[in-house]
C-alpha positions in Angstrom: -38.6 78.1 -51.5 -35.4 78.5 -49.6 -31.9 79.8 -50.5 -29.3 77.5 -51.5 -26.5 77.0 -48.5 -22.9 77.9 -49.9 -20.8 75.3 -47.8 -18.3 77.0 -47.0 -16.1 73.9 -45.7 -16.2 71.9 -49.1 -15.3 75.1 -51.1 -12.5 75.5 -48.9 -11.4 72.2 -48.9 -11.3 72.0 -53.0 -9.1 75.0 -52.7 -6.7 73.8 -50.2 -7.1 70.6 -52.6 -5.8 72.7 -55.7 -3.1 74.3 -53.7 -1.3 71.2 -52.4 -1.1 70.1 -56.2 0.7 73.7 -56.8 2.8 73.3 -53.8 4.1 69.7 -55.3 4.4 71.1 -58.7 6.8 73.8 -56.8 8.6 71.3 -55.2 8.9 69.1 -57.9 9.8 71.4 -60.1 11.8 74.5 -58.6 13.0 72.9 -55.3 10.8 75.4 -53.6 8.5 74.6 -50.8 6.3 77.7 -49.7 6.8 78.9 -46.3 4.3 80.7 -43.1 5.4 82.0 -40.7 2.5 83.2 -37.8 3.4 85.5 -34.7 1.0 85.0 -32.0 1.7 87.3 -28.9 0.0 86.2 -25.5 -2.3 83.5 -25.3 -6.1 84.9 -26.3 -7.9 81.9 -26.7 -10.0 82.0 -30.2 -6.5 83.5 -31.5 -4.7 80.5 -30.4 -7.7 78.3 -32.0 -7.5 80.2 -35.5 -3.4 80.0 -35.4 -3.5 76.0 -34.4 -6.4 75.6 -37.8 -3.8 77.8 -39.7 -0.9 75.7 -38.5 -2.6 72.3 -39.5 -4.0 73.4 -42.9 -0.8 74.3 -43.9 1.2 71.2 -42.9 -1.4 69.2 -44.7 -1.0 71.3 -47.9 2.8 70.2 -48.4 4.0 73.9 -46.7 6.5 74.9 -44.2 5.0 76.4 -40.7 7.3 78.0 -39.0 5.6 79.3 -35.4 6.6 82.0 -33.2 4.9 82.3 -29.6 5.5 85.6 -27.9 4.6 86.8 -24.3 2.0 89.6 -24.0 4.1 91.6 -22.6 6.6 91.4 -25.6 8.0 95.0 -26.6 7.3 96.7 -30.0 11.5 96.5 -30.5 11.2 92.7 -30.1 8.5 92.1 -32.1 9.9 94.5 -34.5 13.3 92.5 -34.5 11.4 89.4 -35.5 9.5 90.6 -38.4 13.1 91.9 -39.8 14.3 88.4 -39.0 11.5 87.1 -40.7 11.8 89.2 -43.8 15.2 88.0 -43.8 15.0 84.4 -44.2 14.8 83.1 -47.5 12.6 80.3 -46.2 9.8 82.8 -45.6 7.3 83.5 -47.9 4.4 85.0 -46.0 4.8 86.4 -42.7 1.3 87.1 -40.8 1.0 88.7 -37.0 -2.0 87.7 -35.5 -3.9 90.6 -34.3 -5.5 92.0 -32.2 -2.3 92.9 -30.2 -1.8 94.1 -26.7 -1.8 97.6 -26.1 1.9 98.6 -25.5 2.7 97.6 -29.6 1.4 99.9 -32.6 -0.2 97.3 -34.7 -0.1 99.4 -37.9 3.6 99.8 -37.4 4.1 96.4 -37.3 2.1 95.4 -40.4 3.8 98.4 -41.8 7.4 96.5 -41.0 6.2 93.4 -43.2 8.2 92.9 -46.6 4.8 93.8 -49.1 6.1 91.1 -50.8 5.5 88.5 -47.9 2.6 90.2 -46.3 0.1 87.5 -47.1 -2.5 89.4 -45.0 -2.7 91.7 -47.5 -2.7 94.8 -45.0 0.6 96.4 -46.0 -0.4 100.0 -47.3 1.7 99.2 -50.3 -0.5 96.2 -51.5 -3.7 98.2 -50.5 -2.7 100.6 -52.7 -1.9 98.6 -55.5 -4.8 96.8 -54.6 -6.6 100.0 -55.4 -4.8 100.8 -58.5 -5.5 97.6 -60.3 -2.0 96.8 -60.0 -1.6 92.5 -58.8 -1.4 93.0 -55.6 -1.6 90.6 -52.1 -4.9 90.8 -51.1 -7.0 90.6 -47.8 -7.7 86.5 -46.9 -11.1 87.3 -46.5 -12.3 89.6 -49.1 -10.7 87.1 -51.7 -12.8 84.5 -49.8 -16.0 86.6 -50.6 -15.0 86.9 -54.0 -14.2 82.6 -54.7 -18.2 82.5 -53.0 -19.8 84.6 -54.7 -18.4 82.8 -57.9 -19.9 79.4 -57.1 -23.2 80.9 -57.6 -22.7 83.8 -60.4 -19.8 82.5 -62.2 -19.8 86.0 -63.4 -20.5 89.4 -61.3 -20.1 92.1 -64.1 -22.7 94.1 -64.1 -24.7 93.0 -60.9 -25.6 95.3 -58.2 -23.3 95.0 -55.0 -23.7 96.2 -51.8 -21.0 95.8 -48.9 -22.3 96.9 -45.6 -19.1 97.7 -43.8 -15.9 99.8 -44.1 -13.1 98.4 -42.3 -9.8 98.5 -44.0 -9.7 94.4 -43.3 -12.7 93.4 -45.0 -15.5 96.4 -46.4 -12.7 98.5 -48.6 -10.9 95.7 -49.9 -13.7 93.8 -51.0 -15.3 96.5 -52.8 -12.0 97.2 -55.0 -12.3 92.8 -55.8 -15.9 94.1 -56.9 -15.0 96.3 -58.9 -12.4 94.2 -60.4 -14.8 91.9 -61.4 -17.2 94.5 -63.2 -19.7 94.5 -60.2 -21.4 98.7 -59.6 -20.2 98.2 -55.9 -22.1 100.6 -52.9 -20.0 100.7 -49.7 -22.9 101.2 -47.1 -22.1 101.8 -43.6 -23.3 103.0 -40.2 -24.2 106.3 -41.1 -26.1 105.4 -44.6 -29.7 106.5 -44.6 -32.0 104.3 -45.2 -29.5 101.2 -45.0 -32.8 98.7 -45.7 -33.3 100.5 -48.5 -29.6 100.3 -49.9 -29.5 96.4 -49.3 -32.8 95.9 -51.0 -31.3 97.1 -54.4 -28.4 94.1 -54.2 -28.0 91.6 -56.6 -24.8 90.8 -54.1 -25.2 91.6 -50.4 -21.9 91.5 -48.1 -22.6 91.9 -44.6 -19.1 92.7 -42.8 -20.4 94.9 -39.7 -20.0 93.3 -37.1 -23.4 93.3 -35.5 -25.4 90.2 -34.6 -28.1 89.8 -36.8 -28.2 93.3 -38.1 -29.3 92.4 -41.9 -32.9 91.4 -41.9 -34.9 89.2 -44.1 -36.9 92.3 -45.7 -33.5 94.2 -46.4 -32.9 91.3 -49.1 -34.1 91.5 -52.6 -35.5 88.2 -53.6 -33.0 85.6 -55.1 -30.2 87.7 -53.8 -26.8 86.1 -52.6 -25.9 87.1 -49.4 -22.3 86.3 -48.0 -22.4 86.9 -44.1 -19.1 87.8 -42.9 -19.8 88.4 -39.7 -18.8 86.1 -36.6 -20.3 87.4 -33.3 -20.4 85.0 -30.1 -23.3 85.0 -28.5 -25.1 83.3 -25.4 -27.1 80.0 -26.3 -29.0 77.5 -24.3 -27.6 75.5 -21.3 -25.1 79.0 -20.6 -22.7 77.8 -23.8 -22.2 80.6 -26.2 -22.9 80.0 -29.9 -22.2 81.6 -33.1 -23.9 83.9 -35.2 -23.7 86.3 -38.4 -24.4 89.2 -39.3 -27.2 88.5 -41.4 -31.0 87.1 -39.4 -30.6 83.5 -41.2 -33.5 82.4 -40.9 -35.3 85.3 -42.3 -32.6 86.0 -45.1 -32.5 81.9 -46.2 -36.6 82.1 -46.8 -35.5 85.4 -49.5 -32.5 85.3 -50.8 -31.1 82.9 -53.8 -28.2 81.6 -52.2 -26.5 82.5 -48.6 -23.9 81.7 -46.4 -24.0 80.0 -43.3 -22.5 80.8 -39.7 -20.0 79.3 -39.1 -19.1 76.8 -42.2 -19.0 79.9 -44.8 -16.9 82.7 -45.3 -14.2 81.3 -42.3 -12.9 78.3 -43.3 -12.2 80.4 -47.1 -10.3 83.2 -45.0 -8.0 80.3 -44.2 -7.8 78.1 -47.6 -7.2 82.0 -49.3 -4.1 82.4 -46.8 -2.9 79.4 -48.2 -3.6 80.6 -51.8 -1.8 83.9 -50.9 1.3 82.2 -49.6 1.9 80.3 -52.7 1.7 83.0 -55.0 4.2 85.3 -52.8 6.3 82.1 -53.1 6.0 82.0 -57.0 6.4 85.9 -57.1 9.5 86.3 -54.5 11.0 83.3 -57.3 10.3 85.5 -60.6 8.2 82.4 -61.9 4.6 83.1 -62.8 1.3 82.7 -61.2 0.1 79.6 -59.5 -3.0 78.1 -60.9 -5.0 79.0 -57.9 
């Protein structure tokens, strides 16, 4: 028997579905229409890809997009200027810099610069620590992704086993404070675990955010496990055209595990529909009016 395939692309779209009614109900209601804006600096090519997706999504879900382009060789004092512009302008309601930037600008500073209250990234160290604390909070595109996922198959995770293989402030610590959130007994494994099979094999829940093609393997999954692969590494395929991969070996792990993700059509297109989901509620937040229904 093989897993069930979470598709990715339908969840998202339901949830970009559910937003555009909230954005309406916004507009209809308060006169306000939820604004992004997205600072791309140079021109890096799967950056420019994932801003024009962002761009579209959010056009088609009744939003504003507001676009800024900026030459890699931009200076830290005029990028900083524009996120103080941005935090400025009452038709922003979630600023997001597109990283990785070039060398000459201190990214953390940046992200640092962004109101918390529009930082629909989630990476401001004020929302991480609220985040932490338990305290609503903007949270990490991707992590929340993980979350909505992992719902479609347990519609509750108190109590299960989880195991996130990965640290990064991005995706492996936020993710285990949603788990936690939710009741899950959450293991951050990374790295330098010992005996990292070993670790995996005890999850109910397996998140696999390390980066490394193909690193889980079939035998590191407990049987009927759900396995959300994070990871998105470009690899070389037939006729010299690269193809992409997770983290996870998918066709060991799908002959295992209960349910799992697929690569790509999982856990990206969520990272985006989630953006979305963040950007409304900073709208209804900034307003004083009370959580969207999403």
């Amino acid at each position: 028997m093989s897993a069930r395939i979470i598709d990715g692309k339908t969840i998202a779209a339901e949830l970009r579905g559910k937003v555009g009614g909230e954005v309406k109900r916004l507009s209809t209601q308060h006169g306000i229409v939820p604004g992004l804006a997205v600072v791309l600096v140079g021109s890096n090519p799967a950056s420019e890809a994932y801003v024009g997706s962002k761009k579209k999504m959010t056009v088609e879900a009744g939003m504003r997009s507001f676009d800024h382009r900026l030459p890699e060789t931009v200076s830290q004092a005029e990028l900083m200027a524009l996120v103080n512009k941005l935090n400025a302008d009452p038709a922003v309601h979630g600023i997001l810099v597109q990283l990785p930037l070039p060398p000459q600008i201190n990214s953390q500073d940046v992200l640092n610069a962004i109101d918390p209250a529009k930082d629909v990234d989630g990476f401001h160290p004020i929302n991480a620590g609220r985040l932490a604390s338990g305290l609503p909070a903007l949270v990490p595109c991707t992590p929340l992704g993980c979350i909505h996922l992992a719902k479609t198959v347990r519609p509750s995770l108190a109590g299960l086993e989880a195991v996130v293989v990965g640290r990064s402030n991005i995706v492996g610590k936020p993710l285990a404070q949603l788990l936690l959130a939710e009741n899950a007994t959450v293991t951050v494994a990374h790295s330098r675990t010992a005996d990292l099979p070993a670790v995996c094999r005890r999850a109910d829940l397996l998140f696999a955010a390390v980066g490394r093609p193909e690193m889980v393997r079939g035998d590191w999954i407990k049987p009927g496990a759900t396995v959300i692969d994070v990871g998105i590494n470009r690899v070389p395929g037939a006729n010299g055209k690269s193809r992409l991969i997770g983290d996870v070996a998918f066709d060991e792990a799908v002959a295992v595990a209960g349910a799992i993700t697929p690569v790509p059509g999982g856990v990206g297109p969520m990272t985006i529909a989630c953006l979305l989901v963040n950007t409304v509620r900073a709208a209804c937040a900034i307003a004083g009016l009370p959580k969207p229904a999403v």
